[in-house]
Structure formats: C-alpha cells, structure tokens
DRENNUSE-533657 format. One record per residue (C-alpha): x, y, z. Coordinates in steps of 0.2 Angstrom, whole numbers, plus 5000, padded with zeros to 4 digits. Layout:
<atoms>
+------+------+------+
!    x !    y !    z !
+------+------+------+
!    X !    Y !    Z !
...
+------+------+------+
</atoms>
This chain:
<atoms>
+------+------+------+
!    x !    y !    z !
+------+------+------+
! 4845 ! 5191 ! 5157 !
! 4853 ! 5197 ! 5142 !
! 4839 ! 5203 ! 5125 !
! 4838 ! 5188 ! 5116 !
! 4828 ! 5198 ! 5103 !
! 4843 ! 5210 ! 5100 !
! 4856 ! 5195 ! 5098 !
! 4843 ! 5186 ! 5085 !
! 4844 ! 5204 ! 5075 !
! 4862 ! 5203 ! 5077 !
! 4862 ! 5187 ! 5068 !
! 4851 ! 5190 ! 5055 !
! 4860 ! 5207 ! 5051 !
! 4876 ! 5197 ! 5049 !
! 4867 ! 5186 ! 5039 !
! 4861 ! 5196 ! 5027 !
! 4880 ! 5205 ! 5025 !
! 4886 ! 5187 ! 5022 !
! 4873 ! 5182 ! 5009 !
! 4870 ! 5200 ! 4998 !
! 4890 ! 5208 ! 5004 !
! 4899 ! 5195 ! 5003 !
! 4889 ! 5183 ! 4991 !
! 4891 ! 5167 ! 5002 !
! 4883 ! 5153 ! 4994 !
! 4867 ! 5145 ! 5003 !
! 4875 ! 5131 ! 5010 !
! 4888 ! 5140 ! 5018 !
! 4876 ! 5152 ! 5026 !
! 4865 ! 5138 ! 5030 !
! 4880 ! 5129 ! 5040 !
! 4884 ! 5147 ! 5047 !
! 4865 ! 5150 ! 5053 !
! 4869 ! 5134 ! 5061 !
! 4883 ! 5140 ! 5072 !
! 4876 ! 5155 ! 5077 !
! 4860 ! 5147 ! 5085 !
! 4875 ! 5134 ! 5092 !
! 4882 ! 5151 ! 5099 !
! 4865 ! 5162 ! 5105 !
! 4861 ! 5146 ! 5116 !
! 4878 ! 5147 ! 5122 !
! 4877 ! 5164 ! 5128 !
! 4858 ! 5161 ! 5134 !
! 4862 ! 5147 ! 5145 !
! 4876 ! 5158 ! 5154 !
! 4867 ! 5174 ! 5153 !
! 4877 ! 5185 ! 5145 !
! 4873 ! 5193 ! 5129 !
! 4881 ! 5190 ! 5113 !
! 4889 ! 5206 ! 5113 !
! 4897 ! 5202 ! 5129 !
! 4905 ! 5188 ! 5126 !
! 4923 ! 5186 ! 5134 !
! 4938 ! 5173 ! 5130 !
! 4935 ! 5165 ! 5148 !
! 4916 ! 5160 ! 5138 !
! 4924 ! 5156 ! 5122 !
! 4937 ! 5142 ! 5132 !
! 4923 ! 5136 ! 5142 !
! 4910 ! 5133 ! 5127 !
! 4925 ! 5127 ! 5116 !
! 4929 ! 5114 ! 5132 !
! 4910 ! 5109 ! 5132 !
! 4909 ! 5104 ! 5115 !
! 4925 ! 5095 ! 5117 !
! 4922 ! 5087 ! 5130 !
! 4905 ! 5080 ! 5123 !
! 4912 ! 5072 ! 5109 !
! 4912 ! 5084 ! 5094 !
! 4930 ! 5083 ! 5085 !
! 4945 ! 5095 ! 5084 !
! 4939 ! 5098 ! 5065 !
! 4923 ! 5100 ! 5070 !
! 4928 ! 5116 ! 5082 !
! 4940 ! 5122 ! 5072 !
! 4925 ! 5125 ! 5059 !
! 4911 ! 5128 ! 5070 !
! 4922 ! 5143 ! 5078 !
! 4927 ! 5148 ! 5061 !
! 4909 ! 5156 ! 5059 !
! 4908 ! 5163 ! 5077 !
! 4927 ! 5171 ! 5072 !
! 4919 ! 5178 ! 5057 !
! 4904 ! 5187 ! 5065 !
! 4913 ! 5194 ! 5078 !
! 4926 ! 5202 ! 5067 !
! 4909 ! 5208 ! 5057 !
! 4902 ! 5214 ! 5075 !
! 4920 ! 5221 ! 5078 !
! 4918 ! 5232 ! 5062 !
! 4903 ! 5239 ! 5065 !
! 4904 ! 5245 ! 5081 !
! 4896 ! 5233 ! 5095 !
! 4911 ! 5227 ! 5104 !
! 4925 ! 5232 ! 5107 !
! 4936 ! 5217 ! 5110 !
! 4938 ! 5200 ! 5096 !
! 4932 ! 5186 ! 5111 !
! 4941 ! 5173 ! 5100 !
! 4957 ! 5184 ! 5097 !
! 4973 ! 5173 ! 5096 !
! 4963 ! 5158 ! 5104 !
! 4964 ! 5141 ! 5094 !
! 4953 ! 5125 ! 5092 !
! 4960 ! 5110 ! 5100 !
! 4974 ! 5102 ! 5089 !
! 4968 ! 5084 ! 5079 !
! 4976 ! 5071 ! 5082 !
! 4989 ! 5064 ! 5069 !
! 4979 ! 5052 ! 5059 !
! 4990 ! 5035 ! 5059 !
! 4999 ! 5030 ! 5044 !
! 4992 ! 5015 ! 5035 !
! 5003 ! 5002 ! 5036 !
! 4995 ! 4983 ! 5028 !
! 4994 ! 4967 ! 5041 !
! 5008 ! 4954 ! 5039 !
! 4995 ! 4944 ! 5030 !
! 4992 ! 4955 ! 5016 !
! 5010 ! 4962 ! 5015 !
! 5015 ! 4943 ! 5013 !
! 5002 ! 4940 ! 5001 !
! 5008 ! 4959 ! 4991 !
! 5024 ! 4952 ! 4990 !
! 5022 ! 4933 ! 4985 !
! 5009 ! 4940 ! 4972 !
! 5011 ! 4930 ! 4955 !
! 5001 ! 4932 ! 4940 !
! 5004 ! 4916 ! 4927 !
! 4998 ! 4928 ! 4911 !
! 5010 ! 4942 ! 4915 !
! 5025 ! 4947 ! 4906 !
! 5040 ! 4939 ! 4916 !
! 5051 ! 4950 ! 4914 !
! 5038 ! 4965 ! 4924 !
! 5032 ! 4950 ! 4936 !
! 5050 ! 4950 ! 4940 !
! 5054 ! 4968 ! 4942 !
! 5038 ! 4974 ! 4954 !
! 5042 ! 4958 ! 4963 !
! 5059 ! 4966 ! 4966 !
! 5053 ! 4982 ! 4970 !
! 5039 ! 4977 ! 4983 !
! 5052 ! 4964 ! 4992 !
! 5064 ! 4979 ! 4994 !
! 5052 ! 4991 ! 4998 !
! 5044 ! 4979 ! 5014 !
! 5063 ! 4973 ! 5017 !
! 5072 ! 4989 ! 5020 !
! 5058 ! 5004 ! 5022 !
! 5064 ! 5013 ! 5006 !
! 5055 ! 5030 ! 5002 !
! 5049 ! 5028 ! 4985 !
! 5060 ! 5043 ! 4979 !
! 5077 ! 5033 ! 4986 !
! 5071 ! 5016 ! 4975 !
! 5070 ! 5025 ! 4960 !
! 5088 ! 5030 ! 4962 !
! 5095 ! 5016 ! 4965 !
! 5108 ! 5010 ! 4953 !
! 5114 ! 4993 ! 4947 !
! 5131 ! 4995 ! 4955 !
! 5143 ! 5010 ! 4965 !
! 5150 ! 5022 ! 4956 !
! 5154 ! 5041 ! 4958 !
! 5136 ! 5047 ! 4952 !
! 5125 ! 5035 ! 4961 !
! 5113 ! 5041 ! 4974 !
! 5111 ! 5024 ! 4979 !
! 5115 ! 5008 ! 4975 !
! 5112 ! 4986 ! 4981 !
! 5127 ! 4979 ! 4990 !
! 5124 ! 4962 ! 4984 !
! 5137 ! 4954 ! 4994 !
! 5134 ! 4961 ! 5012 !
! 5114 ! 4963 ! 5009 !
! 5113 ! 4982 ! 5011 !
! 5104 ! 4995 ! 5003 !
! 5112 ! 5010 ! 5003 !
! 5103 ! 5025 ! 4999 !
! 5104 ! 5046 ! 5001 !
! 5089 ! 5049 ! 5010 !
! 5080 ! 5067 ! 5015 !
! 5093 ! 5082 ! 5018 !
! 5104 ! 5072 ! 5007 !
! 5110 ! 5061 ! 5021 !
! 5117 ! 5043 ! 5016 !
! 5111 ! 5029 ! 5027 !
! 5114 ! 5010 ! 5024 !
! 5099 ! 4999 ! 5029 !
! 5098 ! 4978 ! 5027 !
! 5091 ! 4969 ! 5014 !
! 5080 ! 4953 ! 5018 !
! 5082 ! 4938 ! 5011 !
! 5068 ! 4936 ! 5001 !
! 5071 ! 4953 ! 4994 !
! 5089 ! 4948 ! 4988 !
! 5081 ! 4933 ! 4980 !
! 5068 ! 4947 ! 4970 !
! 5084 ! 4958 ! 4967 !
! 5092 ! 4944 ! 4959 !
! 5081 ! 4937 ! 4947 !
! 5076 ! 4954 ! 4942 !
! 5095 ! 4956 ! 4939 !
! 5093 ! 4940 ! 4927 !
! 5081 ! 4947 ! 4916 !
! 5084 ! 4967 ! 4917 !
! 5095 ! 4965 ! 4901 !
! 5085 ! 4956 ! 4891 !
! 5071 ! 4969 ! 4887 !
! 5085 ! 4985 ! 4887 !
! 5084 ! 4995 ! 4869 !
! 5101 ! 4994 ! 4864 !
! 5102 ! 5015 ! 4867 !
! 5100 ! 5010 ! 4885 !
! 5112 ! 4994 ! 4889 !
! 5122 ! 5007 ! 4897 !
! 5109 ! 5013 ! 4909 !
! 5111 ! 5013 ! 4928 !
! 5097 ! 5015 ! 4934 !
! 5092 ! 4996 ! 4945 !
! 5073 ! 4999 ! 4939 !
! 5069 ! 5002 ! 4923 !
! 5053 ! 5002 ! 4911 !
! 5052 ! 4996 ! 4895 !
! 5061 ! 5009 ! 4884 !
! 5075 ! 5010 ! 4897 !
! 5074 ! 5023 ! 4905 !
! 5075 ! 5025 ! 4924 !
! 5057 ! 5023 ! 4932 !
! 5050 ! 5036 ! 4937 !
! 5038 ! 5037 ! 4957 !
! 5022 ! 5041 ! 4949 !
! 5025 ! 5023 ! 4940 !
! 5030 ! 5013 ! 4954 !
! 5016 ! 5020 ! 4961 !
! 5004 ! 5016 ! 4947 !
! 5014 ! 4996 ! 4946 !
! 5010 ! 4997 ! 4964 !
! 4992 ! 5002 ! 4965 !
! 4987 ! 4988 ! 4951 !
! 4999 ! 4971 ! 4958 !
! 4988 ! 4977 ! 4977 !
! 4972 ! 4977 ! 4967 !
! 4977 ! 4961 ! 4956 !
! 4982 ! 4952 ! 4974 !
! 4968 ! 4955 ! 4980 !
! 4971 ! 4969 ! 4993 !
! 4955 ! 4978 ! 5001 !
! 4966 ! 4995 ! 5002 !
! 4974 ! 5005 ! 4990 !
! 4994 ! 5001 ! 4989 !
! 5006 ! 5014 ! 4988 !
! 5026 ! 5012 ! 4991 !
! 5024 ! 5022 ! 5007 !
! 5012 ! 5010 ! 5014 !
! 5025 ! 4996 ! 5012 !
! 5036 ! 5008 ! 5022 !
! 5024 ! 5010 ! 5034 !
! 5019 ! 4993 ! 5037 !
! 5040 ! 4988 ! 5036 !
! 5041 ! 5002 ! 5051 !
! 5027 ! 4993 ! 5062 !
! 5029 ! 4975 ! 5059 !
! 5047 ! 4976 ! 5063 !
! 5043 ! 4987 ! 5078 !
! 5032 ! 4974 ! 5085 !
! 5042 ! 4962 ! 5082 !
! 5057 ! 4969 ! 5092 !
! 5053 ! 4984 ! 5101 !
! 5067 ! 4992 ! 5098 !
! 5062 ! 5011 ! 5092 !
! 5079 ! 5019 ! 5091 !
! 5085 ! 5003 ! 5077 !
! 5067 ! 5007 ! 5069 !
! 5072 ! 5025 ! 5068 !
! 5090 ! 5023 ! 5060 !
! 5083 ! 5009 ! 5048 !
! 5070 ! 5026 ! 5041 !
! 5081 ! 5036 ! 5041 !
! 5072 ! 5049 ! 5054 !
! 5084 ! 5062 ! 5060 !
! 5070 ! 5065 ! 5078 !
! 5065 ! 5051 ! 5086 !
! 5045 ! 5059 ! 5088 !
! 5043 ! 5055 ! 5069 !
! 5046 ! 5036 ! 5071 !
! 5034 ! 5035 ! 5090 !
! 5019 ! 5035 ! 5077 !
! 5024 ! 5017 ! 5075 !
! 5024 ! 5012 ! 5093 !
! 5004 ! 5020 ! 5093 !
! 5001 ! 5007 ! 5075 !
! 5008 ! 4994 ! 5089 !
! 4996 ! 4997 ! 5104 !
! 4983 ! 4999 ! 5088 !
! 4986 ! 4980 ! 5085 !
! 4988 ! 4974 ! 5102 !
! 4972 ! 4982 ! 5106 !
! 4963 ! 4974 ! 5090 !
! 4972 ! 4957 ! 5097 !
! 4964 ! 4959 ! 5115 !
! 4948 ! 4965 ! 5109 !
! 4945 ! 4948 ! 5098 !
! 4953 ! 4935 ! 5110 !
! 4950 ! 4942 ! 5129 !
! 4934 ! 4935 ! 5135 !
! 4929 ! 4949 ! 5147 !
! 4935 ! 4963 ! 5132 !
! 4919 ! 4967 ! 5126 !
! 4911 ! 4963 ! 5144 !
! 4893 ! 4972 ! 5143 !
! 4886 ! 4983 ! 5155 !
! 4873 ! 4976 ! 5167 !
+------+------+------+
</atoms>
C-alpha cells in the first residue's frame, strides 16, 4: 500500500507553492484542491503512490472518467491541475518521469452550427414591420432573402455590386438568377438565387436610389446605408440581430445562421452533400458533413416526438 500520509503532504506542499509562489487566487486553488483529492483516490484505489504514477495509470483514469460521463472539457481541465503538480513534483526532485508527458485529454466534439427551422427562417424572412421606413424594410428584406437563398458568407454580400464590372468582387446576375461572388482564398463561385430572393433584390433595386446623397449616386455597392456608402458586416449583423428579435425569434440572428440553416434545409431536402458543398463554397468535403449531423439532429427530434415506442420507458 502506498503512504497516503506522504501523498496528503505532497499536496499540501504544492498547495502552499501554488497559493504563497505563484499567488493563485482561492478559487483556483480551491478547484485545484479538488483535482488532487480526484487524483490521491485515483492512485489509492490501484495502490500505487502518487509518486509512482505511470502513463499506463494516467490513460486508464483519463478512460475511467470518460467513460463515466464527465466531458472532454472537463478532463482537459481536470488533467491541467494534475499536469501542473507533476511538473512541480518534477522540479523538486520526487519523480523522475512527467506521467502525463505528451499525453492529451480526449478531443470535444464540434459543437453544431446553429442553423433556424424552416418555420422560423420563413418567418425571418417574410418579417414586415408597417411603422418601419420602406426603403430599410426593403433592403434587409433583400439581404435576408439572399442570405437563406444562396448561403452567402456575410463578407461576400457586403461586396456585392449593383452590376459587373472590372472591380467587382461580386455581383447579382439578374437574368440567369445567380450570385456570383469571390469567396475564401479569393476563389470565384457562382451559386442560384431563389425566387423569392430575386423578388427582395428587385424591389430593393426600386428604391436603393431614392435615399442615395447625391455624392454617392455613383456608388456600386448593391447594400448601402443611409449616407451611401457600402454597408459594412458589423451592420448587417446589427440589421440582422434586431429584424430576428422584432420577428419574434427565440435565438439570436446572425448572417451565418442563415447560411447555416440554408446548408441543412437544402441538405435534407435533397441529400445531395457534394451540390451542398460547391453551393458553400467548401474547398474539402469534411467541412460541409457537419450538415448531414444538423440532419440526423432533426430526424431524430422528428422520431423522438411522433414514434410511439421513442421514448418507451423501462420496466
């Protein structure tokens, strides 16, 4: 059996060089107190004394905690304080090997993107406020039609210009309903535009004149603000977070949600990964299979509330 009263005075050494050396705050050395004791029954129920630790315990214990439901975050921090006293123990002299050298805590998983049901995108986009100036109405109409229509990053519909022309980094082909933007790496794709969305674009194109200073009737840019000048992603973001609260929207709204939600209501609506992939713009396929994992999420949701046996209890 190994001395548990030398392994509790190996803690409280450390302790006290993490609180009066290295001025940790209380919490912190309350949480690390805490990891310790998580790490001295650990070692007590194998036998082996803190000092003698080894990887092969470290993998096991990490496996153990894994196993009984305690996150990859959770690990990560947990082994964090173990790390720390072992270099400590390291320094001073009482092993001669780091047990946790080079080894890592189980990766988390990718949180899913947030994407909105078709409900909400619906009701995002056919939003309409009577007291509102027509001529915004009209523009974040516009924007949130092409943003759930095509999948646009935020940063390729703020460069969008009214027409083609030598400078543009994107522009609306209002003839063959297509959006044509330069996307990450500076690649140039060309994506569909809905029909609703070139009903927006239109009668935004109707009044994006009528409020233009006369310093800017010669400005490009296909969104514009108020004084003119091209809009800029913190404000689309801004127009987007207050039309989702004004709709009525339990979550925040932000372009990329709109992309996001484009991605997984086409994907479950065809199935087809590899035209979801070009339509984004993803130059590796792995970066779009996040959508196909938002699907399973909503057929799952679906069985869950409709199958009678679903949620079958124990006997």
């Amino acid at each position: 059996m190994p001395d548990m009263a030398d392994d509790v005075a190996l803690v409280e050494r450390y302790l006290a060089h993490a609180q009066f050396e290295k001025r940790l705050a209380e919490r912190t050395l309350a949480l690390y107190r805490g990891d310790l004791l998580r790490l001295q029954a650990l070692a007590a129920a194998d036998k082996v004394a803190l000092t003698a630790v080894q990887a092969h315990h470290m993998r096991r214990w990490m496996a153990q905690m894994h196993a009984s439901g305690r996150s990859p975050r959770g690990i990560a921090l947990i082994t964090s304080g173990w790390r720390g006293f072992y270099t400590w123990l390291g320094r001073e002299g009482w092993v001669k090997s780091h047990p946790l050298a080079g080894m890592r805590a189980p990766k988390s998983a990718k949180p899913l993107p947030k994407a909105l049901n078709v409900d909400e995108a619906v009701q995002l986009a056919a939003f309409r406020q009577e007291a509102q100036d027509p001529w915004l109405q009209s523009r974040d109409a516009a924007m949130v039609e092409l943003l759930y229509s095509s999948g646009l990053r935020v940063a390729e519909l703020t460069g969008l210009d009214v027409q083609a022309g030598p400078q543009a980094r994107g522009w609306i082909d209002m003839q063959d309903a297509q959006a044509h933007v330069l996307g990450k790496g500076s690649k140039r794709r060309s994506v569909p535009v809905g029909t609703q969305a070139m009903a927006a674009l239109q009668a935004w194109l109707a009044w994006r004149e009528q409020k233009l200073p006369a310093h800017a009737q010669s400005q490009q840019a296909l969104f514009v603000g108020v004084r003119g000048t091209r809009l800029t992603s913190q404000a689309i973001w801004q127009r987007l977070r207050l039309r989702g609260v004004q709709a009525g929207i339990n979550t925040p709204v932000h372009p990329h949600m709109l992309r996001h939600s484009f991605a997984s209501h086409v994907l479950q609506s065809s199935g087809d990964l590899r035209a979801v992939q070009e339509m984004l713009g993803h130059a590796n396929i792995g970066t779009t299979q996040i959508y196909t994992r938002l699907d399973y999420q909503h057929l799952a949701k679906a069985y869950d509330a409709a199958h009678p046996r679903a949620k079958r209890k124990s006997p």
